[in-house]
Each structure stands twice: as C-alpha cells, then as structure tokens.
C-alpha positions, 0 to 999 in steps of 0.5 A: 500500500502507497502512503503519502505521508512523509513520516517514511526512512530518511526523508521522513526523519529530515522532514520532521528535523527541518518542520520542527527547526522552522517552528523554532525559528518562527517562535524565537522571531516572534518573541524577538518582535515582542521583546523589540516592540516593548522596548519601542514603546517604553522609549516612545512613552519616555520621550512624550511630552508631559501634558502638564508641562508647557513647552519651551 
C-alpha cells in the first residue's frame, strides 16, 4: 500500500528535523518582535511630552 505521508526512512526523519527547526525559528522571531516592540514603546512613552508641562 502507497502512503503519502512523509513520516517514511530518511526523508521522513529530515522532514520532521527541518518542520520542527522552522517552528523554532518562527517562535524565537516572534518573541524577538515582542521583546523589540516593548522596548519601542517604553522609549516612545519616555520621550512624550508631559501634558502638564508647557513647552519651551
């Protein structure tokens, strides 16, 4: 019987490595965007003007 499943010899076990280093790579970009992105922010909130203070 013919599978087309992937999870067969050699291949299978190189698909399996690659999906699961690609899953890896997405999470860490993801929390590099999160960890960037409050960082951003923090500083945008640093440098807004005060809304009690006038301007000089």
């Amino acid at each position: 019987m013919f599978s087309l499943s992937p999870a067969f010899g050699i291949i299978g076990f190189l698909y399996a490595a690659f999906t699961i280093v690609m899953a890896g790579l997405a999470v860490y970009a993801l929390v590099l965007v999160i960890v960037f992105l409050r960082l951003r922010i923090a500083e945008l909130k640093r440098a807004a003007p005060r809304k009690n203070e006038p301007l000089t």
